[in-house]
C-alpha positions in Angstrom: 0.0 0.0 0.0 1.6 3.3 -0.5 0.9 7.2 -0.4 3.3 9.6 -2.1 6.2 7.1 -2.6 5.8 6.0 1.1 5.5 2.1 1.5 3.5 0.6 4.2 3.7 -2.3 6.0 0.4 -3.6 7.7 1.8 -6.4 10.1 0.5 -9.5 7.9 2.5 -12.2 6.1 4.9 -10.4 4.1 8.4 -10.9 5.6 10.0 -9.4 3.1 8.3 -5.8 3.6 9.0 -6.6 7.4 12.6 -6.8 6.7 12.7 -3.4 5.3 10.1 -1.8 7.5 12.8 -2.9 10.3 16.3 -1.8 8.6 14.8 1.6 8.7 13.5 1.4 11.9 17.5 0.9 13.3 16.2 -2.7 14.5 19.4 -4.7 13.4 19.6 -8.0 15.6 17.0 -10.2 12.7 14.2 -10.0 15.1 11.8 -7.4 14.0 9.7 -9.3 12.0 9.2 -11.9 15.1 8.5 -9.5 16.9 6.0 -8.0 14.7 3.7 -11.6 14.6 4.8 -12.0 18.7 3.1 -8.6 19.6 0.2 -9.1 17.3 -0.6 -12.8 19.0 0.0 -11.9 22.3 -2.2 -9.0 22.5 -4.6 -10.9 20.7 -4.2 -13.5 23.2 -8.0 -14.4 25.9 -5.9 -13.9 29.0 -4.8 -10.5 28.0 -7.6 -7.4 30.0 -9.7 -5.9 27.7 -8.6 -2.3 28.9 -4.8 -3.4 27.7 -6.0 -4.9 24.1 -8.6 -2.8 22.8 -10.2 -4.1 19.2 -7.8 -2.2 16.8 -4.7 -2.8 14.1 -1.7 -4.5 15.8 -3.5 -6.8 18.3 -5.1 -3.9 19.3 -2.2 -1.0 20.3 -4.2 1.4 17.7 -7.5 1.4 18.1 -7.6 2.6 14.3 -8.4 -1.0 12.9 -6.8 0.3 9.6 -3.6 1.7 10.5 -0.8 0.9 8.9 3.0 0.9 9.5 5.1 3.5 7.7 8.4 1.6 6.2 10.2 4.8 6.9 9.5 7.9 9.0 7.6 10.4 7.6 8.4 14.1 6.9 6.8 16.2 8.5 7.0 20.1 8.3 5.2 22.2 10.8 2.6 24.4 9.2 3.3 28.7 8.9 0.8 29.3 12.2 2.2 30.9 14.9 0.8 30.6 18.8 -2.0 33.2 18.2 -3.7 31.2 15.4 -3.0 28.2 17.4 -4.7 30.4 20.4 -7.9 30.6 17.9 -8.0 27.2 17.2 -8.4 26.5 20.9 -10.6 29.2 21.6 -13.0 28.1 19.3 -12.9 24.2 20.7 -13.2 25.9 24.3 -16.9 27.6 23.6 -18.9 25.7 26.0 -16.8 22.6 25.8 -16.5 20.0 28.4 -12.4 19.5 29.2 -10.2 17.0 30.9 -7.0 18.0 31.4 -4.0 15.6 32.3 -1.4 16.2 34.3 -2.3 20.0 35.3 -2.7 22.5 35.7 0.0 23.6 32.7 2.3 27.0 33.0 2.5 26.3 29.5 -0.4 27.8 27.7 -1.1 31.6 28.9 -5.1 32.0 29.4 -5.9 28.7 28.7 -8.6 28.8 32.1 -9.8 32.0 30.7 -11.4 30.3 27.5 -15.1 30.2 27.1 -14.7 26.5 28.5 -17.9 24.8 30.0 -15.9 23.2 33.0 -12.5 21.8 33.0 -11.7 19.0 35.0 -8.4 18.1 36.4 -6.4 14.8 37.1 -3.1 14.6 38.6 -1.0 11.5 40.0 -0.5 12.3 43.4 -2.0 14.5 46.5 1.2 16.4 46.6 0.7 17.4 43.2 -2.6 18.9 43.6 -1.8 20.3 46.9 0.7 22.4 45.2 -1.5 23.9 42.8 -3.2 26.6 45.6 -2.8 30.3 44.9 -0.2 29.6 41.7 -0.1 31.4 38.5 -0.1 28.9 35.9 0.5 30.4 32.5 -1.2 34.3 33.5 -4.5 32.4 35.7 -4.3 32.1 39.3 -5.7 29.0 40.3 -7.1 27.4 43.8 -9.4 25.4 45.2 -11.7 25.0 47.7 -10.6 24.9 51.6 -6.9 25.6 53.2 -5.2 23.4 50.6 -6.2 21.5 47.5 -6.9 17.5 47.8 -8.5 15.1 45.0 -12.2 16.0 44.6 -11.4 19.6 45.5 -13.7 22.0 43.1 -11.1 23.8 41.2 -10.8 27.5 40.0 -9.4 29.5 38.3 -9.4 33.9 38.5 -12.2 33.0 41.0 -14.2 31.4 38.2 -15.2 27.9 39.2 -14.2 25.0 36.7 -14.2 21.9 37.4 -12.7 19.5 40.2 -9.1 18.2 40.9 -8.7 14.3 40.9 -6.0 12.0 42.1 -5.9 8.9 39.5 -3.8 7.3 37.3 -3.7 9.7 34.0 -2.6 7.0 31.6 -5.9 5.2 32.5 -8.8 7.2 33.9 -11.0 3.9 35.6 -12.7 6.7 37.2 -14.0 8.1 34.0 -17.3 7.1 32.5 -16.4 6.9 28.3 -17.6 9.7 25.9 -17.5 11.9 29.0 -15.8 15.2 27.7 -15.4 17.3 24.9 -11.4 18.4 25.0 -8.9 16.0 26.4 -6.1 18.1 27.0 -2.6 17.2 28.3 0.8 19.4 28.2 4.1 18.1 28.3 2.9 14.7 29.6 2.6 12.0 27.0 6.7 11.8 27.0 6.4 10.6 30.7 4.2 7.4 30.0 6.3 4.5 29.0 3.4 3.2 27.3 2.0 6.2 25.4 -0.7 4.6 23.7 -2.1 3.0 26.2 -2.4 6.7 27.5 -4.0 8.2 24.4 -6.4 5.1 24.3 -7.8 5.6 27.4 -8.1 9.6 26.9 -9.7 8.8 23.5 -12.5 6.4 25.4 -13.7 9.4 27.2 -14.0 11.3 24.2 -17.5 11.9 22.9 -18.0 11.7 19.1 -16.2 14.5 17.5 -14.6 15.2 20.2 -10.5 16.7 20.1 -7.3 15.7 21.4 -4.8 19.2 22.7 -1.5 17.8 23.5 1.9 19.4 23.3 5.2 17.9 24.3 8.7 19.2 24.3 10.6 19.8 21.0 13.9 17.5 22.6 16.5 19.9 20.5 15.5 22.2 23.6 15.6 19.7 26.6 18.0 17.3 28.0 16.9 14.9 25.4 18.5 16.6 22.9 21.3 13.6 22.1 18.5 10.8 22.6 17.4 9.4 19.0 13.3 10.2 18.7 11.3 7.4 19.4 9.3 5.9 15.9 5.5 4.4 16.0 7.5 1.4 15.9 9.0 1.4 19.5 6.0 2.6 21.0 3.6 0.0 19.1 6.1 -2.6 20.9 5.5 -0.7 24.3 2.3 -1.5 24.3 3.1 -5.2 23.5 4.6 -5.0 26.7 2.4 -3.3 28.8 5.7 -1.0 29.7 4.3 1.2 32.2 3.2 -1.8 34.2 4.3 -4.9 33.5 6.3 -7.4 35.9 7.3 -10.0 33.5 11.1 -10.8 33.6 12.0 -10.3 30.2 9.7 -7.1 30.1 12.2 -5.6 32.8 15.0 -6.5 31.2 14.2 -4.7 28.4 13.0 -1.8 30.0 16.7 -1.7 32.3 18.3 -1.8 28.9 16.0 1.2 27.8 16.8 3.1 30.8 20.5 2.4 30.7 20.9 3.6 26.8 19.2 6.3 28.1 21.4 7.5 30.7 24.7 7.3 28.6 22.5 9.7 26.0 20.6 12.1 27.7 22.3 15.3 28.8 23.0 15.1 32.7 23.9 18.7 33.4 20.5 19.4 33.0 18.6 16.3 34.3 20.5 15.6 37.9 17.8 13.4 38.4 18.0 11.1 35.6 17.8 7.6 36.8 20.0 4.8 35.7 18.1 2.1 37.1 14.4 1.1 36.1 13.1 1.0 40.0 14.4 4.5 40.5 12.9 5.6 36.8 9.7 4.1 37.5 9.3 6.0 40.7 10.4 9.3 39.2 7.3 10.7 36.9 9.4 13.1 35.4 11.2 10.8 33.3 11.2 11.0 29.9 10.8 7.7 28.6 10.4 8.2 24.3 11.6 11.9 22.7 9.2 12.8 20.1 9.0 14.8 17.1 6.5 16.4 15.1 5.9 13.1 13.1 5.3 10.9 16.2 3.0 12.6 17.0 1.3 12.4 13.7 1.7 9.3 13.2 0.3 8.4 17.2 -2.7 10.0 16.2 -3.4 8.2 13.1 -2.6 5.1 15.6 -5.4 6.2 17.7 -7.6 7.1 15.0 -7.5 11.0 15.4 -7.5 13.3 12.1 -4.9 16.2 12.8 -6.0 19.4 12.3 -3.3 21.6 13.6 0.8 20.6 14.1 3.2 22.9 14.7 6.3 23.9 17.0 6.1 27.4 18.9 8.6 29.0 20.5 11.1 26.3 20.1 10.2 24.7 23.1 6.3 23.2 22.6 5.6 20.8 20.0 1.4 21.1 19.9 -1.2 18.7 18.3 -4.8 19.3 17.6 -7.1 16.0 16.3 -10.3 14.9 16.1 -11.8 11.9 16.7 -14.7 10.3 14.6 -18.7 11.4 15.0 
């Protein structure tokens, strides 16, 4: 199957196409194409949770049943828009819109609590998180919550305009949230942190409604202490969800995952990371690691995954790399 010279490869038979789909993927040791059929039939597999293996392409790690594998990454150029017209795009989605956001609240987006929003909701991984959130400026709004200090199910404000609610719960699955349950899912520098990034934007696309979008940004690694790690492909994160990364125990999962963490550490730019484990206990303890760098075409290529239609991709101010997609009616 191909699209302007690009060839795909959709995970069936053809081991030849594998072969090549791998060489440009850097996968060198001969065992790509195993690995291809290994992922497919163990996701695939009865004893696997239906929340790990949704119905999808790839034994289920995109929930876009006709995704397909590019042989080679794609390139991508970031449109001509600049922050104000990405600022419009958002206003617009905001108008009386229902939001989740992940991980907040951001510093990143000025006036992003000011929007016309409906309510915006708020999940975070950890009481000390939220508590930390009372009285800050976050990106021009002052937010707070209700009572002395901030804890999960605290109503949450923002400029003394009530939004929403904080909530302490696991942001890469949401089991408290009911599907189709908001309008935005937004989430700002946070999708490098999950190990298992499309088990992440699976779970956010479940409480999607119809129609609904997808605001992400992460950090364009030429400006962080990723800036010597290679960027991750669709490839390496379609084989983290094989593996259930951000929560498996199985031995040779682990292994892999130590391996992952010590390439990392040789790579990543400890001047500016102090904290940057070299051992997979310590990483997995630490949210702020940043388990995959990502690049403009990752992230295009996550949201075909997930079955998300891009409507805006771009890089502002050399430091956020933002997406805007929409998923089906």
């Amino acid at each position: 199957m191909g699209d302007g010279g690009i060839v795909y490869y959709g995970g069936g038979d053809d081991d030849a196409a594998a072969r090549d789909f791998c060489a440009a993927h850097r996968v060198v040791d001969g065992s790509c194409a195993a690995e291809l059929r290994r992922m497919s039939r163990e996701l695939d597999a009865p004893e696997v949770d239906a929340l790990d293996a949704p119905a999808g392409a790839f034994g289920g790690a995109c929930p876009n049943a006709s995704y397909t594998l590019p042989r080679r990454r794609r390139r991508v150029a970031p449109s001509a828009s600049a922050l104000a017209s990405f600022g419009a795009k958002l206003g617009a989605l905001a108008r009386n819109a229902s939001a989740l956001e992940i991980g907040g609240p951001t510093t990143a987006m000025g006036g992003l609590y000011a929007q016309e929003w409906a309510s915006v909701d708020v999940v975070n991984w950890s009481d000390d998180e939220v508590r930390n959130i009372q009285g800050n400026v976050y990106g021009g709004d002052r937010v707070a919550a209700t009572g002395g200090g901030a804890t999960s199910g605290s109503a949450f404000y923002a400029d003394g305009r009530l939004l929403g609610q904080l909530v302490v719960a696991d942001g890469g699955r949401l089991e408290h949230v009911a599907d189709g349950s908001y309008d935005v899912v937004m989430a700002f520098h946070v999708l490098e942190h999950f190990a298992d990034p499309l088990r992440a934007l699976a779970a956010w696309r479940r409480v999607l409604r119809p129609g609904g979008y997808f605001v992400v940004s992460v950090p364009w690694a030429e400006q962080t202490y990723d800036r010597r790690v290679p960027v991750s492909t669709i490839y390496d994160l379609i084989l983290a969800r094989a593996d259930a990364a951000d929560s498996s125990d199985d031995p040779e999962v682990l292994r892999r995952l130590e391996h992952r963490v010590r390439a990392y550490h040789r790579l990543v730019d400890l001047d500016t990371c102090p904290n940057c484990g070299d051992d997979l206990a310590t990483v997995r303890r630490l949210k702020g690691y940043h388990w995959h760098a990502w690049d403009l075409a990752l992230l295009q290529e996550a949201m075909a995954c997930i079955g998300a239609a891009v409507e805006y991709l771009d890089i502002v101010d050399n430091w956020h790399q933002l997406v805007i997609a929409r998923v089906p009616d």
